[in-house]
C-alpha positions as CSV (number, residue, x, y, z in Angstrom):
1,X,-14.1,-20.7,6.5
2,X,-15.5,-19.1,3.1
3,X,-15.2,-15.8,3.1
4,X,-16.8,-13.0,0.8
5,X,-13.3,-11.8,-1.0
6,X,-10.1,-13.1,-1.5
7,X,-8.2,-10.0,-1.6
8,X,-8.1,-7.1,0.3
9,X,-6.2,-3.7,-1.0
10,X,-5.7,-0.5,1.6
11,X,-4.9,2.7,-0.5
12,X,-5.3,5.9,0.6
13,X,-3.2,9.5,1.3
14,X,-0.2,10.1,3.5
15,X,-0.9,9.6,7.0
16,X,-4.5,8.5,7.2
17,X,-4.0,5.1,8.9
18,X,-3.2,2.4,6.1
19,X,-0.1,0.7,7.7
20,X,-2.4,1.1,10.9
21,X,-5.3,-1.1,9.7
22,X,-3.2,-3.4,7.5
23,X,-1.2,-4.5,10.6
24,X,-4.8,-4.6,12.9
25,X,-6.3,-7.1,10.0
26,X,-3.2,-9.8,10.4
27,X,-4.2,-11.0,14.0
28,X,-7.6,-12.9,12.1
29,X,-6.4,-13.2,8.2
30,X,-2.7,-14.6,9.1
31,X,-4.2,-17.9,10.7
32,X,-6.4,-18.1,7.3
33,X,-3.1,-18.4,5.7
34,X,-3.4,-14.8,4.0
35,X,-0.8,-12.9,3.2
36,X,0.4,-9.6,4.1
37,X,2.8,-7.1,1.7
38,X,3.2,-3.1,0.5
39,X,4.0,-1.3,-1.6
40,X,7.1,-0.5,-0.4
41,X,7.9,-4.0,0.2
42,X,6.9,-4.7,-3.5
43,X,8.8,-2.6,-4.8
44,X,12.0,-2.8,-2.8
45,X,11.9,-6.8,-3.8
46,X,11.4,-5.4,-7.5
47,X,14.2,-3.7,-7.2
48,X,16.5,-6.1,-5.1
49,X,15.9,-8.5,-8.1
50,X,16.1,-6.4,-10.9
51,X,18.9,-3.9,-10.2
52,X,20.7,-4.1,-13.4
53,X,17.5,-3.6,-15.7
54,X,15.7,-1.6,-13.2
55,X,18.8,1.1,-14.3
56,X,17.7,0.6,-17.8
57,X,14.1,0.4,-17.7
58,X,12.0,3.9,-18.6
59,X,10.1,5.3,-15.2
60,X,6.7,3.9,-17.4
61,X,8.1,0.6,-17.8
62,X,8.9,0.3,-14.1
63,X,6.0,1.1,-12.9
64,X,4.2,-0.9,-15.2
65,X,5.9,-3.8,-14.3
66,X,5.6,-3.1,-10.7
67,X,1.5,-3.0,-11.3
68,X,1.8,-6.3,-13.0
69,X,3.1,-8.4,-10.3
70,X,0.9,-6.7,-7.8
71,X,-1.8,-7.7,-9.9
72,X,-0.9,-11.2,-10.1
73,X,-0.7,-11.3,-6.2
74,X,-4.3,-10.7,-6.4
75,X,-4.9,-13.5,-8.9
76,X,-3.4,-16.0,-6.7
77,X,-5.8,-14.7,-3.6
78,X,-5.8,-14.2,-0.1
79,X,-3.7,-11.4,0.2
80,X,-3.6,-7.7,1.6
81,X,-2.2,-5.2,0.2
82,X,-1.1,-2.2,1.3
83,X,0.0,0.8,-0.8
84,X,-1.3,4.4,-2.6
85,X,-2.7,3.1,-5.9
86,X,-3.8,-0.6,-4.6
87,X,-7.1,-0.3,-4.9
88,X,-6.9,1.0,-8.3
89,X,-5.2,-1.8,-9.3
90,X,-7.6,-4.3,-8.4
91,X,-10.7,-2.0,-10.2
92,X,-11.6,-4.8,-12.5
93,X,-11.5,-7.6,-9.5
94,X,-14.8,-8.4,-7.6
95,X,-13.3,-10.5,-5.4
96,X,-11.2,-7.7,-3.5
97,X,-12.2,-5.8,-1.4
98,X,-11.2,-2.3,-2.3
99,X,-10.8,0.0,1.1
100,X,-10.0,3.2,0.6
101,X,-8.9,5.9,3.6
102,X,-9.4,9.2,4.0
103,X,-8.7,12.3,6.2
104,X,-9.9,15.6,5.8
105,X,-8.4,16.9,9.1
106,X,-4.4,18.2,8.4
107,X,-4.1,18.5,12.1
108,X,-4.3,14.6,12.4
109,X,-2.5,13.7,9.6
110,X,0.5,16.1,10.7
111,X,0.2,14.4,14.5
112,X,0.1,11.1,12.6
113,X,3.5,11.7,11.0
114,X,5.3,13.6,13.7
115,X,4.6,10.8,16.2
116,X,5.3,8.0,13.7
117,X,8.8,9.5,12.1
118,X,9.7,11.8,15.6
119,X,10.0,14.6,13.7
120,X,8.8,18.1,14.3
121,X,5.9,19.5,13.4
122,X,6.8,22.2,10.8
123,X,8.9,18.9,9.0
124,X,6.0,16.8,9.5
125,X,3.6,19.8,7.5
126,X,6.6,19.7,4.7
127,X,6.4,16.0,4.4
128,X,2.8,15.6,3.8
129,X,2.5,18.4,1.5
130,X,6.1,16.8,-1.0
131,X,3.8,13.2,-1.1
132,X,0.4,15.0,-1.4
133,X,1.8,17.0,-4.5
């Protein structure tokens, strides 16, 4: 089957429902043969494989070479990624398509994390606001 894009990036805030929709898309993209990967999964194998340089490298350098090989995911196609900044990094690519999430209502994105991480609610408020800063 042909479809219109051959990537898809999820990026958004904390606790609006990325990990949610990325793991709702694998039931129809996995038997496509897509591929599914994170941020967090990026860069824990960037790290894994590069722990002596990592150590070394400057926080730009790092980051710039995480970008690079999530950009080159998207050249090969058929992947979804997952992660904060994704769709920025595919800005210049019209063959992804670039979802973006957003939630305007704190009461839901403090549920969200309290029920995900079984935390309390006043730990869930001082999570969100440490990754929204």
């Amino acid at each position: 089957m042909k479809l219109k894009y051959r990537n898809i990036t999820v990026s958004g805030g904390v606790a609006v429902g990325k990990n949610t929709l990325h793991e709702n898309l694998k039931p129809y993209l996995e038997p496509l043969g897509w591929t599914f990967t994170s941020g967090g999964k990026l860069l824990r194998d960037f790290s894994n494989e590069y722990v002596q340089p990592v150590a070394s490298l400057a926080p730009d350098d790092f980051h710039k070479e995480l970008d690079e090989r999530t950009k080159k995911l998207l050249e090969k196609g058929n992947y979804v990624i997952e992660a904060w900044l994704a769709g920025f990094m595919s800005k210049e690519r019209t063959d992804t398509l670039r979802v973006f999430l957003h939630c305007q209502d704190d009461a839901l994105k403090i549920d969200r994390v309290a029920n995900r991480d079984n935390i309390s609610i006043d730990d869930a408020k001082k999570y969100i606001k440490e990754r929204e800063e």
